[in-house]
C-alpha positions as CSV (number, residue, x, y, z in Angstrom):
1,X,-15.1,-37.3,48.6
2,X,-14.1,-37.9,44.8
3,X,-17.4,-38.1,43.8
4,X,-18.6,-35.1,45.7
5,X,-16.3,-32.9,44.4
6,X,-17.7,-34.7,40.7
7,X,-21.0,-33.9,41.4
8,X,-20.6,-30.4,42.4
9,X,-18.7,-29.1,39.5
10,X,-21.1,-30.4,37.4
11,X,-23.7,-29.5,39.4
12,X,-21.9,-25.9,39.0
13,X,-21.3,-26.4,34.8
14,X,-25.3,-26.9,34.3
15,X,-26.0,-23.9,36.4
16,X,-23.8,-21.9,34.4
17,X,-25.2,-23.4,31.6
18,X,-28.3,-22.5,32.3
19,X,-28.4,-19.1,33.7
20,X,-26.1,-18.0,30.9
21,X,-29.3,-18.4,29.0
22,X,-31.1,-15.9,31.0
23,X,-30.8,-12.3,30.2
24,X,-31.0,-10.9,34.0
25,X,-27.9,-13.1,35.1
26,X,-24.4,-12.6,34.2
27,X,-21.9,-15.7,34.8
28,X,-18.3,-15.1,35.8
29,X,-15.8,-17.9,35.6
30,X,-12.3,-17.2,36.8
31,X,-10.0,-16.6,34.7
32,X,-7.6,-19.3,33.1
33,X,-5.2,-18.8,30.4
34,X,-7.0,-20.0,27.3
35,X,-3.6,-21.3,25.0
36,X,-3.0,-23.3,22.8
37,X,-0.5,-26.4,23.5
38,X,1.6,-26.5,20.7
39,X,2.6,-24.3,17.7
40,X,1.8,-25.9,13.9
41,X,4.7,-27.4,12.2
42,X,7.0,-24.8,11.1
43,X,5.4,-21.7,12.8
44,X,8.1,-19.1,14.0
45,X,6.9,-18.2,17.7
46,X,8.0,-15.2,19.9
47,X,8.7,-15.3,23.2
48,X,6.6,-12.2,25.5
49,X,6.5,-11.0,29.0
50,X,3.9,-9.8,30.8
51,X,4.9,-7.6,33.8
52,X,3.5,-5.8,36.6
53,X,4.5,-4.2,40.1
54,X,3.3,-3.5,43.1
55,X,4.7,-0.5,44.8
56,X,4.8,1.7,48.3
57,X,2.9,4.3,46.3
58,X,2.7,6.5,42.8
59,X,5.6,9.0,42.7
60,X,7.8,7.5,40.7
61,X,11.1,9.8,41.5
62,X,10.7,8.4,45.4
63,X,8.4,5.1,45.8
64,X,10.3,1.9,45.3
65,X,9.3,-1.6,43.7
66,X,8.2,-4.4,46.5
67,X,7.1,-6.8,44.0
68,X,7.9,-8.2,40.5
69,X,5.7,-10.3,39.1
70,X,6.3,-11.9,35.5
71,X,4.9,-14.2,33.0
72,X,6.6,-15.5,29.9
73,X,4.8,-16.8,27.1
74,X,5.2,-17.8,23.2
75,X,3.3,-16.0,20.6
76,X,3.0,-16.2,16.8
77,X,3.6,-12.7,15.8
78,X,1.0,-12.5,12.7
79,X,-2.0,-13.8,14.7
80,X,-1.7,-12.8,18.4
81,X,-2.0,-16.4,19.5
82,X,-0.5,-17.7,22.2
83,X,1.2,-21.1,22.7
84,X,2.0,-23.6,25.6
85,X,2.4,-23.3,29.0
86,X,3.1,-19.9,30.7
87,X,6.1,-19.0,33.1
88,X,5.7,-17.2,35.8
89,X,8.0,-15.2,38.2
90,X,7.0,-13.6,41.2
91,X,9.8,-12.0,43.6
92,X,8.9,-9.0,47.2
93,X,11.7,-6.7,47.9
94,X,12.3,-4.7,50.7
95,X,12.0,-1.1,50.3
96,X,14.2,1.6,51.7
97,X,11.3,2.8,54.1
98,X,8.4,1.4,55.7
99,X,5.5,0.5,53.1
100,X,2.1,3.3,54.0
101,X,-0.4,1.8,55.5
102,X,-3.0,3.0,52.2
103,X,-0.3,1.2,50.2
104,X,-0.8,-1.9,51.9
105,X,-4.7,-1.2,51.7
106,X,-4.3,-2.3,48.2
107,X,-2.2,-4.6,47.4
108,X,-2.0,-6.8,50.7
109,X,1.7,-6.4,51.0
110,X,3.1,-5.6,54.8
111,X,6.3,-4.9,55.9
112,X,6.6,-8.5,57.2
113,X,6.4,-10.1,53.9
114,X,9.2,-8.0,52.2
115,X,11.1,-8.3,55.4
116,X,14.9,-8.8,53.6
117,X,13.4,-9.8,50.8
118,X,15.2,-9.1,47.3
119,X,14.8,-9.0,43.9
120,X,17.3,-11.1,42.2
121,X,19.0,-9.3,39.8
122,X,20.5,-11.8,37.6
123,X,17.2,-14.3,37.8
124,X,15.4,-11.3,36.4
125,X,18.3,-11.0,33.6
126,X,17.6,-14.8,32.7
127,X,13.7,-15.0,32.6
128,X,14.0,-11.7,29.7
129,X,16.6,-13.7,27.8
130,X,15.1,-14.0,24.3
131,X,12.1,-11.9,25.0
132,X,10.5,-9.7,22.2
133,X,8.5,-7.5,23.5
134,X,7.1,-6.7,27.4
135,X,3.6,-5.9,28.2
136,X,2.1,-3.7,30.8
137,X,-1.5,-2.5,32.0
138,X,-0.1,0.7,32.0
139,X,3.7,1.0,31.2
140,X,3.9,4.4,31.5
141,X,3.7,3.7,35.6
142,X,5.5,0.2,35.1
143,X,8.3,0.9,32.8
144,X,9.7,4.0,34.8
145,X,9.8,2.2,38.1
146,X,11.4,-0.9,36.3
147,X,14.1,1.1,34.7
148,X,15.0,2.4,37.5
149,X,15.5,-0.5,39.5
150,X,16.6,-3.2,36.9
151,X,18.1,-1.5,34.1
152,X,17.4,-4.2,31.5
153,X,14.3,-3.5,31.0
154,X,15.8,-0.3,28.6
155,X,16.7,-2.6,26.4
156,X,13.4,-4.2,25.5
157,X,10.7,-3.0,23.4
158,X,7.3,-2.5,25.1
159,X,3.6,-2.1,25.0
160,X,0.9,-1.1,26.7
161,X,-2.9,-3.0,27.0
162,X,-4.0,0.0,28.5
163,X,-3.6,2.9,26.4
164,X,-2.9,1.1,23.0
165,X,-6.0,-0.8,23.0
166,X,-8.8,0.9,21.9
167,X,-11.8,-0.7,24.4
168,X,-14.0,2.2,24.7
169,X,-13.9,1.4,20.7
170,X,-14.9,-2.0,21.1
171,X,-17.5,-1.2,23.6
172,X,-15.6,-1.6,26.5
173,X,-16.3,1.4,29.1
174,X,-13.6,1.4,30.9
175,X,-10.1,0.2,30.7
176,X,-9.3,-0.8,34.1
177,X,-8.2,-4.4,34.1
178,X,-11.1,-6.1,36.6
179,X,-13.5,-4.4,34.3
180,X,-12.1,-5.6,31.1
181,X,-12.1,-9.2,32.9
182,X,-15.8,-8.9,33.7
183,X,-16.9,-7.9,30.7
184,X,-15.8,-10.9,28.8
185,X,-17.3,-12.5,31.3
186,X,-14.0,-13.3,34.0
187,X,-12.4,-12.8,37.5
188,X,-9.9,-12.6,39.2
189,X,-7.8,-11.7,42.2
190,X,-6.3,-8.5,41.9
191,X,-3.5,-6.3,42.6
192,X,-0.9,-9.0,43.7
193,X,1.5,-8.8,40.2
194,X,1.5,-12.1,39.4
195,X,-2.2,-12.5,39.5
196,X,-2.7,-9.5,37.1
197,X,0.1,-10.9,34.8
198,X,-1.8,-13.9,34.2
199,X,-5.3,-12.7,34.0
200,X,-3.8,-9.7,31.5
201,X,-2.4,-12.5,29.4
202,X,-6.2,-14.6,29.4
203,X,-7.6,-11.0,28.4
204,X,-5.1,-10.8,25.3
205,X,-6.5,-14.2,23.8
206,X,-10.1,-12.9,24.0
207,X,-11.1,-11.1,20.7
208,X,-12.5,-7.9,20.7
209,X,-16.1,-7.3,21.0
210,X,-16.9,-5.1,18.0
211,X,-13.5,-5.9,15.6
212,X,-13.4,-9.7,16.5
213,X,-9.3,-9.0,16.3
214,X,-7.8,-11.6,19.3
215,X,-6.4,-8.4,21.4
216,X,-3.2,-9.4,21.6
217,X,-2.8,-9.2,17.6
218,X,-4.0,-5.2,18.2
219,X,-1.6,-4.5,20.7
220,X,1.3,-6.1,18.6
221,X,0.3,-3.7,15.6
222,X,0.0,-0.8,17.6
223,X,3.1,-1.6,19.2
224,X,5.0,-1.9,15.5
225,X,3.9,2.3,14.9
226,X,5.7,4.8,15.6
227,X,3.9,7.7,18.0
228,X,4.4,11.3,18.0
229,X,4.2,13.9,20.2
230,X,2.9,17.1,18.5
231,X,4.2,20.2,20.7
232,X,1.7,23.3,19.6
233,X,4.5,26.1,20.6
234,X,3.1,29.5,20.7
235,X,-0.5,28.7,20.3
236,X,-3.1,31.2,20.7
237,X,-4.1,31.5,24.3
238,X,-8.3,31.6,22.8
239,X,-7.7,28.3,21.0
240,X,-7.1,26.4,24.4
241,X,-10.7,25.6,24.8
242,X,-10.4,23.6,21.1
243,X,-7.4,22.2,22.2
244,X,-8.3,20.9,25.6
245,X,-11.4,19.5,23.7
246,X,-8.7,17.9,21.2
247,X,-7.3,15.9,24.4
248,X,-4.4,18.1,24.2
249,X,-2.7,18.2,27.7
250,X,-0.7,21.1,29.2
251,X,2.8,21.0,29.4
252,X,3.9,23.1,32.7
253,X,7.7,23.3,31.9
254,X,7.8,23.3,28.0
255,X,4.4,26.0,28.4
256,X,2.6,24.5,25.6
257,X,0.0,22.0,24.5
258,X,1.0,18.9,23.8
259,X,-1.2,15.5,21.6
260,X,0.6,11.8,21.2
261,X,-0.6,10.3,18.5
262,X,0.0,7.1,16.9
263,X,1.4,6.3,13.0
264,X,2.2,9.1,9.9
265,X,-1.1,9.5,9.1
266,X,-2.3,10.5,12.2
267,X,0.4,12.7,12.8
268,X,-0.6,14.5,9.0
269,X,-3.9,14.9,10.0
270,X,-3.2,16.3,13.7
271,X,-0.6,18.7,12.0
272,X,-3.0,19.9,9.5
273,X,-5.9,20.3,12.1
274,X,-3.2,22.2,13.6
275,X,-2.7,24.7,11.1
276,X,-6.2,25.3,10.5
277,X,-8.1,25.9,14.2
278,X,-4.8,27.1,16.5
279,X,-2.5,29.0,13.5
280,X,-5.2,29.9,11.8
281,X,-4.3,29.0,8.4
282,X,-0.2,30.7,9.0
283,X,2.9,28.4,8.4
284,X,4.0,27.5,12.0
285,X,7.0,25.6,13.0
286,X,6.0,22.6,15.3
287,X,8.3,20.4,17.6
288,X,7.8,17.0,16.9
289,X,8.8,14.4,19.5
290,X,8.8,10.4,18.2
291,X,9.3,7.4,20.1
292,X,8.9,3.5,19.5
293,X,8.6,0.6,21.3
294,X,11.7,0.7,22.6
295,X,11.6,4.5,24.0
296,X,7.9,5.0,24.5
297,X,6.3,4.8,28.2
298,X,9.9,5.4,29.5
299,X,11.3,8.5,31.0
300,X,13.5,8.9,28.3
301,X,13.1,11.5,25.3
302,X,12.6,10.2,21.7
303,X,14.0,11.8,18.9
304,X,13.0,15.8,18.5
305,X,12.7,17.3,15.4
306,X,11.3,20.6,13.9
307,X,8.2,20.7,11.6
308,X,7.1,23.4,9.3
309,X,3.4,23.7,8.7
């Protein structure tokens, strides 16, 4: 049985050898953490989470958490690279009210499985001891729900692979996780949250297509900026076209376009654009929201400020 198992894997290996050769194939290999086992002598390592949920649905103000899944790693903060053996953490929890069925549809997870299930608070509290920095496929969905439910998660500063990556940049036409995994040539099992913990974690140790930068090194210095919301109060209702094109979005309560953008010079140059297609060349005062790692994605406000242009 030992040697059959032998001889089909590398029966398998010089397929994939081959047919990677051939333009009309594509191979995909499953995806395994691609680390290295141990730090060079005298390098200062990190420690990281990865996390992800799994919900009864989007609304954040009334769907709950029924899973928490978690990996901790070690990273050298100058390089992106990541060290030794991943930990992982994966824990259901009841909700208050039956999971929908279209829910369930996509993640796999029934009412049976969570069945007085909980999340255990203080095991959560001990996996995050030490950790620098948490990481999310989107943790402007992740980071509210987590807040909400386990409160230390306010305390740590966060990042996004989603929207602080730039893979339409690097070639990458879509920056849905399974897609990201494909191109580089991967798969995986999705939507449980500890499977997408640890094939996020394999994507960060890729490097980028077009830059060649491992992605978890971009992340970390896009993380490290501060990003600013530009508020464009009073703007001239025939510049919204230029706006909207600007991937300005419309704020319904505050009644006014609104930009994030990342670093000071970014923020110069979307406050000069500003002043020359909305105000038309006339001093305007701007609200100015900022946030960092450790108040961005949550529902938190960052500090305001007003800006004369």
């Amino acid at each position: 049985m030992t040697k059959d198992i032998k001889d089909t894997d590398a029966a398998a290996a010089l397929a994939s050898l081959v047919l990677a050769g051939k333009p009309d194939y594509k191979v995909l290999k499953r995806i395994v953490p691609n680390l290295q086992q141990a730090a060079p002598d005298g390098r200062r390592l990190l420690k990281g989470v990865i996390v992800d949920t799994e919900t009864t649905g989007l609304l954040q103000d009334s769907d709950a958490i029924i899973e928490l899944g978690m990996v901790r790693f070690e990273y050298d903060p100058l390089t992106g690279q990541v060290y030794n053996t991943p930990e992982t953490f994966d824990q259901l929890e009841q909700p208050p009210f039956p999971i929908p069925p279209e829910s369930t549809e996509v993640h796999g997870i029934t009412n049976e499985m969570v069945a007085g299930k909980k999340i255990d608070d203080a095991a959560v509290d001990h996996f995050l001891d030490g950790v620098a920095i948490a990481i999310a496929h989107n943790a402007a969905f992740d980071r509210v729900f987590l807040e909400k439910r386990l409160p230390v998660f306010e305390k740590l500063p966060w990042a996004c692979s989603l929207s602080q990556i730039d893979w339409r940049g690097e070639g990458i036409g879509s920056a849905k996780l399974e897609y990201i995994a494909f191109k580089f040539g991967f798969f995986f099992d999705a939507h449980r949250a500890d499977a997408d913990c640890l094939a996020l974690l394999s994507i960060l140790q890729q490097p980028l297509p077009k830059s060649g930068t491992l992605a978890l090194k971009a992340l970390l210095a896009q993380a490290r900026q501060a990003s600013y919301r530009a508020y464009a109060n009073g703007a001239p209702f025939e510049t919204k076209d230029a706006l909207k094109a600007r991937a300005y979005r419309w704020d319904g309560d505050k009644r006014c376009w609104h930009k994030t953008v990342t670093g000071p010079v970014s923020l110069k140059e979307e406050t000069e654009w500003l002043k020359t297609e909305v105000y038309g060349g006339r001093s305007a005062k701007l609200e100015i929201e900022e946030f960092d790692s450790k108040t961005r994605f949550s529902s938190r406000s960052g500090n305001r400020m007003m800006q004369e242009i």
